[in-house]
OpenMM code with the backbone's topology and positions (N, CA, C; nanometers):
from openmm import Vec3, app, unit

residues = "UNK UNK UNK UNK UNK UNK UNK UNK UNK UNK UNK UNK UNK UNK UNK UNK UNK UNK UNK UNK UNK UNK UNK UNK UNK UNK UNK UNK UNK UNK UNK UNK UNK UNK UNK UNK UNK UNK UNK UNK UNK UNK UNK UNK UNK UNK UNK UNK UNK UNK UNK UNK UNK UNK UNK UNK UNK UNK UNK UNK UNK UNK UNK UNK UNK UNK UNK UNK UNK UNK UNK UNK UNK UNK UNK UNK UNK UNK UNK UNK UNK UNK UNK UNK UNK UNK UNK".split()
positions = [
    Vec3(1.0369, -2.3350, 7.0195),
    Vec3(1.0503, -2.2959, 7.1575),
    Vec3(1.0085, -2.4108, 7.2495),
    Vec3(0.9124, -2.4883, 7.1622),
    Vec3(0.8586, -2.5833, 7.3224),
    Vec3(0.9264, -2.6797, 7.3190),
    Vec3(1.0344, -2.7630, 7.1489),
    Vec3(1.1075, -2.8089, 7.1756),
    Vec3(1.2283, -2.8328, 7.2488),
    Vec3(1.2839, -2.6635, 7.2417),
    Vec3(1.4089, -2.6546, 7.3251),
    Vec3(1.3209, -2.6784, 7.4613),
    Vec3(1.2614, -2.6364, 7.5481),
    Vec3(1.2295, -2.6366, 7.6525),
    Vec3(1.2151, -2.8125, 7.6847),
    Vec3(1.1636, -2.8619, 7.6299),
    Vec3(1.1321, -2.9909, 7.6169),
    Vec3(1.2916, -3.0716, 7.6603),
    Vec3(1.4119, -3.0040, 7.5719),
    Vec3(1.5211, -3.0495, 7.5824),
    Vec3(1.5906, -3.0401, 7.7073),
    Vec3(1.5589, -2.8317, 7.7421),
    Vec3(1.6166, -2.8182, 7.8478),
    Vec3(1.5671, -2.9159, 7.9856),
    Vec3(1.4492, -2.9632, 7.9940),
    Vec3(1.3701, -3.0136, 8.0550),
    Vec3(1.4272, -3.1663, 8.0860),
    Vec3(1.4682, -3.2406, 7.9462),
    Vec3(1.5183, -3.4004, 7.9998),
    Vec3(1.6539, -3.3569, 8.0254),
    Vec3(1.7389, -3.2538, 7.9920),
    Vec3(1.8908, -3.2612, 8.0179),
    Vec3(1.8780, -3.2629, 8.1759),
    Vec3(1.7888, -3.1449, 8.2188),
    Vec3(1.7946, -3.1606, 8.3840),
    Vec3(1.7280, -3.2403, 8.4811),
    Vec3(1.6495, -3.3009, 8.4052),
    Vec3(1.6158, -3.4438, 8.4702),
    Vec3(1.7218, -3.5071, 8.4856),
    Vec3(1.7924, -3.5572, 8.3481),
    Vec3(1.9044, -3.6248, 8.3509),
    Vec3(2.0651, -3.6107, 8.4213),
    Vec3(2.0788, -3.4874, 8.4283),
    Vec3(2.1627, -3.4391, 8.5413),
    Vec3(2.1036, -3.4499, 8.6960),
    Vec3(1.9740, -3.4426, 8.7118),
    Vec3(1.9377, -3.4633, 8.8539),
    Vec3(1.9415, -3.6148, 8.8767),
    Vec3(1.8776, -3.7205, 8.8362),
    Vec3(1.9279, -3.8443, 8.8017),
    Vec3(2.0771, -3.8707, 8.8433),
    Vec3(2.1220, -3.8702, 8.7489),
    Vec3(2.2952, -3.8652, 8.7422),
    Vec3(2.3509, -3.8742, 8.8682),
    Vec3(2.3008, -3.7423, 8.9265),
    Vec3(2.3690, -3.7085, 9.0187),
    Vec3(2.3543, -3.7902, 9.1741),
    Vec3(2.2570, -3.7798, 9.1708),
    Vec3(2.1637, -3.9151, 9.2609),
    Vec3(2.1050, -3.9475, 9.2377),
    Vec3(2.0894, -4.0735, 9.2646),
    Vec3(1.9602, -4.1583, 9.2167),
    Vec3(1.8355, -4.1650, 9.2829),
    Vec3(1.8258, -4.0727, 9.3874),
    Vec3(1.6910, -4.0706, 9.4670),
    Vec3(1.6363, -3.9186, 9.4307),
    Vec3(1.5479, -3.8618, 9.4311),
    Vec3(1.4497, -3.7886, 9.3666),
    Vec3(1.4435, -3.7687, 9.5124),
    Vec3(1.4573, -3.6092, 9.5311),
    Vec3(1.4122, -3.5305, 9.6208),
    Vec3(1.2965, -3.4208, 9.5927),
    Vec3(1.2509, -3.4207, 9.6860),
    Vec3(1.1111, -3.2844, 9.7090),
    Vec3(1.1623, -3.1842, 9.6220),
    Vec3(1.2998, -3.1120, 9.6056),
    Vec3(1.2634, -2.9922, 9.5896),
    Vec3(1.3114, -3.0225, 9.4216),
    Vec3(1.3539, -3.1106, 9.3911),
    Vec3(1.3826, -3.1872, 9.2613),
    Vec3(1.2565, -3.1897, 9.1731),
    Vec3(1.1261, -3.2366, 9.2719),
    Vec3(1.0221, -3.2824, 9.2030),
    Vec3(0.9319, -3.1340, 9.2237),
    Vec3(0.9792, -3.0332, 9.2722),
    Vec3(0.9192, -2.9656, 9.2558),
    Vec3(0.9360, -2.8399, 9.1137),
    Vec3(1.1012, -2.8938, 9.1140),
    Vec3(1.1174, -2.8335, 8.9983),
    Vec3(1.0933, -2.9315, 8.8452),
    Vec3(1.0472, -2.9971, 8.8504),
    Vec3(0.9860, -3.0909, 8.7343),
    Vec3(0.8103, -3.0183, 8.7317),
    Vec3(0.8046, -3.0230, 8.8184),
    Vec3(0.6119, -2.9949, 8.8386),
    Vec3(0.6258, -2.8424, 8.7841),
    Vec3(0.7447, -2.7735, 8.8199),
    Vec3(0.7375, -2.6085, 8.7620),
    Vec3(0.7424, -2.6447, 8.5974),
    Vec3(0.8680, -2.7549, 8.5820),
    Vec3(0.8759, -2.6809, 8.4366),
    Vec3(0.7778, -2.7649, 8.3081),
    Vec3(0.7120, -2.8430, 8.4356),
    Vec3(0.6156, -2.9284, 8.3050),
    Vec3(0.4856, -2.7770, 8.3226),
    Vec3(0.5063, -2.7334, 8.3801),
    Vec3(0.3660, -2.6117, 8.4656),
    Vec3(0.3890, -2.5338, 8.3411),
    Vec3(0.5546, -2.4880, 8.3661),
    Vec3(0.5791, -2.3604, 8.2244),
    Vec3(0.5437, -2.4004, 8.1350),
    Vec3(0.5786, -2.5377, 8.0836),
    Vec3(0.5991, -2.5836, 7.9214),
    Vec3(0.4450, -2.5795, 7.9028),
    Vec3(0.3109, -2.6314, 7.9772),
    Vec3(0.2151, -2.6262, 7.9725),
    Vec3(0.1371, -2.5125, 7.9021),
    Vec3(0.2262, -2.3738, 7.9773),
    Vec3(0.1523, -2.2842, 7.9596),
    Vec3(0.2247, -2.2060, 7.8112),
    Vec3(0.3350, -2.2594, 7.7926),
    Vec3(0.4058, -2.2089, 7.6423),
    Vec3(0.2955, -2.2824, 7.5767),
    Vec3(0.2422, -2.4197, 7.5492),
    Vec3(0.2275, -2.4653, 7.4359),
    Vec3(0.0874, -2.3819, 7.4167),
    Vec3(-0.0184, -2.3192, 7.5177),
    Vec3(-0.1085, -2.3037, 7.5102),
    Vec3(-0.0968, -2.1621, 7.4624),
    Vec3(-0.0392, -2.0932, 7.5029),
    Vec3(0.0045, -1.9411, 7.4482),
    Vec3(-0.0028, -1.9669, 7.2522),
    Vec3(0.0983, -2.1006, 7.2479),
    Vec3(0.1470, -2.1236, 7.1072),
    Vec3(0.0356, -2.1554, 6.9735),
    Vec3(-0.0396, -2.2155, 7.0632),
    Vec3(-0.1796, -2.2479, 7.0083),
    Vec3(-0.3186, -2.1354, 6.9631),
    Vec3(-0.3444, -2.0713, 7.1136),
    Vec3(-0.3657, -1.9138, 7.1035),
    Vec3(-0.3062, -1.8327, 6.9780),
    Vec3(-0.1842, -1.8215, 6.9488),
    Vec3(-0.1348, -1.7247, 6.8406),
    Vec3(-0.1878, -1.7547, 6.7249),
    Vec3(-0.1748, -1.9019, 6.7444),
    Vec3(-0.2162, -1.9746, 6.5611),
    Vec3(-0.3741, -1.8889, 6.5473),
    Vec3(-0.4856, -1.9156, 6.6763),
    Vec3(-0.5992, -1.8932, 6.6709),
    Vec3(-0.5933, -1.7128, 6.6303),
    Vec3(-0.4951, -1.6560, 6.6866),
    Vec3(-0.5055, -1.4804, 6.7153),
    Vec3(-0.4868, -1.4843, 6.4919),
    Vec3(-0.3543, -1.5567, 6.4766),
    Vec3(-0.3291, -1.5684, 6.2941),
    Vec3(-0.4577, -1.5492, 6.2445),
    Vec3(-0.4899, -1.6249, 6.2356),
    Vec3(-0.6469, -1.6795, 6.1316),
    Vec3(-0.7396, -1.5774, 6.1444),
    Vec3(-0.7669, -1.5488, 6.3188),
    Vec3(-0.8392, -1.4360, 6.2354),
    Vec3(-0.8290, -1.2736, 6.2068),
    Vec3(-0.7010, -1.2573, 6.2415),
    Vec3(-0.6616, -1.1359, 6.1853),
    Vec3(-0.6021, -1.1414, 6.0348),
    Vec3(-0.5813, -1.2569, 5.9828),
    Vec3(-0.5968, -1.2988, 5.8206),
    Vec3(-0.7108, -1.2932, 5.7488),
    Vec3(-0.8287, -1.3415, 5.8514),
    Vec3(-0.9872, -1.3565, 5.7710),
    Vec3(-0.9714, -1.1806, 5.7610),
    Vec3(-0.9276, -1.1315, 5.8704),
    Vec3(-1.0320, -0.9587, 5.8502),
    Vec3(-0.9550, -0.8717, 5.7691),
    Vec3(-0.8064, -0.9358, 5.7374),
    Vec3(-0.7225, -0.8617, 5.6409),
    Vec3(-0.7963, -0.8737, 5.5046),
    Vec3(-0.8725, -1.0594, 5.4664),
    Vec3(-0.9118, -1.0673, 5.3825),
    Vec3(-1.0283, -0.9753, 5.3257),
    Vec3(-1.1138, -0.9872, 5.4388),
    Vec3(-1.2316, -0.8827, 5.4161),
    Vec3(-1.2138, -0.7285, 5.3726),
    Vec3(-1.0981, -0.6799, 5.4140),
    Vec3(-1.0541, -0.5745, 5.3931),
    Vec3(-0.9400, -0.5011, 5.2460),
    Vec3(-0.9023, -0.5758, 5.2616),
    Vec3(-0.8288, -0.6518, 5.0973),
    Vec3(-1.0137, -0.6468, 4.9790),
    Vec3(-1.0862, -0.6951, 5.0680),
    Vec3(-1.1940, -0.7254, 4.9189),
    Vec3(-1.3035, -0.5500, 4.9133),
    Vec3(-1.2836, -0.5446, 5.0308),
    Vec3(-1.3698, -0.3840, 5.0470),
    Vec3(-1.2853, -0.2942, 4.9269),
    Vec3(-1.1668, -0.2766, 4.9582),
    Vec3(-1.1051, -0.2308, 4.8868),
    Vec3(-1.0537, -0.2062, 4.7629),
    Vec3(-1.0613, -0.3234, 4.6992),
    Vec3(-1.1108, -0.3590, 4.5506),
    Vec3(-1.2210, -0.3412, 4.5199),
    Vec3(-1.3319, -0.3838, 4.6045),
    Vec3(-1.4705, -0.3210, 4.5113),
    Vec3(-1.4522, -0.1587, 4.5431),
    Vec3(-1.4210, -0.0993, 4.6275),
    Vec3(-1.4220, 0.0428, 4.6274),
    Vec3(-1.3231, 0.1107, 4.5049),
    Vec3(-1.1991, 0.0170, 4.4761),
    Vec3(-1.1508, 0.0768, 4.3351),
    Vec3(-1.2227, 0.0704, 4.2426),
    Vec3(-1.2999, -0.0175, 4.2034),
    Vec3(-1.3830, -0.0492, 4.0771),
    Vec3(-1.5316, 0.0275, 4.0916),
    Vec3(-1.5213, 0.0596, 4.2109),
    Vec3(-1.6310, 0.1507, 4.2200),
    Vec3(-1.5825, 0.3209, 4.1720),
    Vec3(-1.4480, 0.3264, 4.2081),
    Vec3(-1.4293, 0.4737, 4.1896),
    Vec3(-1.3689, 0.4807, 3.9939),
    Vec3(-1.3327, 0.3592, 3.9182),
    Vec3(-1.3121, 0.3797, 3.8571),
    Vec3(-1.4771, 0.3813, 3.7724),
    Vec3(-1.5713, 0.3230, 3.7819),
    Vec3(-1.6940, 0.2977, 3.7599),
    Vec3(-1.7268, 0.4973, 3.7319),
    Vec3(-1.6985, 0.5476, 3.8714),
    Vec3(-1.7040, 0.6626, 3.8855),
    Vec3(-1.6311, 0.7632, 3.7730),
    Vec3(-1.5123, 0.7632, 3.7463),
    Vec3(-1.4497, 0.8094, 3.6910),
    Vec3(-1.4673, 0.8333, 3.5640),
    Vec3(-1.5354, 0.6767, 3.5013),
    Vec3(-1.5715, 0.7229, 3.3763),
    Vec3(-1.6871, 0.7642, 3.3461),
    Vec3(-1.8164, 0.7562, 3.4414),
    Vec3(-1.9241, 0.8373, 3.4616),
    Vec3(-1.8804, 1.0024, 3.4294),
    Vec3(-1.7978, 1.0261, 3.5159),
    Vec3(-1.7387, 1.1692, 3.5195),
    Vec3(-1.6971, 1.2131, 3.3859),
    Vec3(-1.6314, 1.1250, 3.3009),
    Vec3(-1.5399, 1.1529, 3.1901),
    Vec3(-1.7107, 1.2050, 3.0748),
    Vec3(-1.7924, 1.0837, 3.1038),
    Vec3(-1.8938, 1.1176, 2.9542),
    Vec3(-1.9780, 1.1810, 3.0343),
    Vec3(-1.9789, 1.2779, 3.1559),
    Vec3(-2.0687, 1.3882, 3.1708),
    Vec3(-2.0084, 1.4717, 3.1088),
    Vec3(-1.8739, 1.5087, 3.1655),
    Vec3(-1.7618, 1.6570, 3.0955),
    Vec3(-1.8117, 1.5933, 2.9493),
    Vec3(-1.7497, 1.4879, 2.8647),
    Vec3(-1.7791, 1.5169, 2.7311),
    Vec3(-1.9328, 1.5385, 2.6879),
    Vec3(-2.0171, 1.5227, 2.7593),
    Vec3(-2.1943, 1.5971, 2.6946),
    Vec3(-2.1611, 1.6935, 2.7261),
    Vec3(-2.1063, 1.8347, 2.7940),
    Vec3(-2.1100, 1.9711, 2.7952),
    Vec3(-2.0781, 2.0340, 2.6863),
] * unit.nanometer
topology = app.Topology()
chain = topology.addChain("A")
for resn in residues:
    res = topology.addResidue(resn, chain)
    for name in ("N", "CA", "C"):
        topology.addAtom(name, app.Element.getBySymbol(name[0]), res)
C-alpha cells in the first residue's frame, strides 16, 4: 500500500511538472497532503506489526494454558479410572 501511494505520489508530481514548470501554491499544497497521508499510512503500518506480536504472544500463552489443562484432565482421568477399579 505505501508503495503504490509512493507511485501514485511521483506520477503526480510528474504530471504537475510536465505540465508546467513552475510549482504553484495549491500544487505544493497537494504534495504536503500526500506526503501528510503517506506519513500517516506508514505509521498505522507499523502499529499493526506492533498490534501482530502481541496478540501472537497471548495466543501463545493461551495455546500453553491449554495443554497443561489437557494433561491435567487426562492426569485426572486416570486417577478416576484406578479409584472405580479399587471399588
Amino acid at each position: 500500500m505505501l508503495k503504490r501511494s509512493l507511485i501514485l505520489f511521483l506520477n503526480l508530481l510528474r504530471k504537475m511538472i510536465s505540465k508546467n514548470l513552475e510549482i504553484s501554491v495549491g500544487n505544493i499544497i497537494w504534495i504536503i497532503g500526500i506526503i501528510f497521508t503517506m506519513g500517516i499510512a506508514y505509521s498505522q503500518i507499523g502499529q499493526l506489526d506492533e498490534d501482530i506480536k502481541v496478540l501472537e504472544q497471548r495466543l501463545e500463552k493461551k495455546i500453553k494454558i491449554i495443554n497443561e489443562n489437557a494433561d491435567h484432565i487426562v492426569e485426572l482421568e486416570k486417577e478416576l479410572a484406578r479409584l472405580k477399579a479399587c471399588e
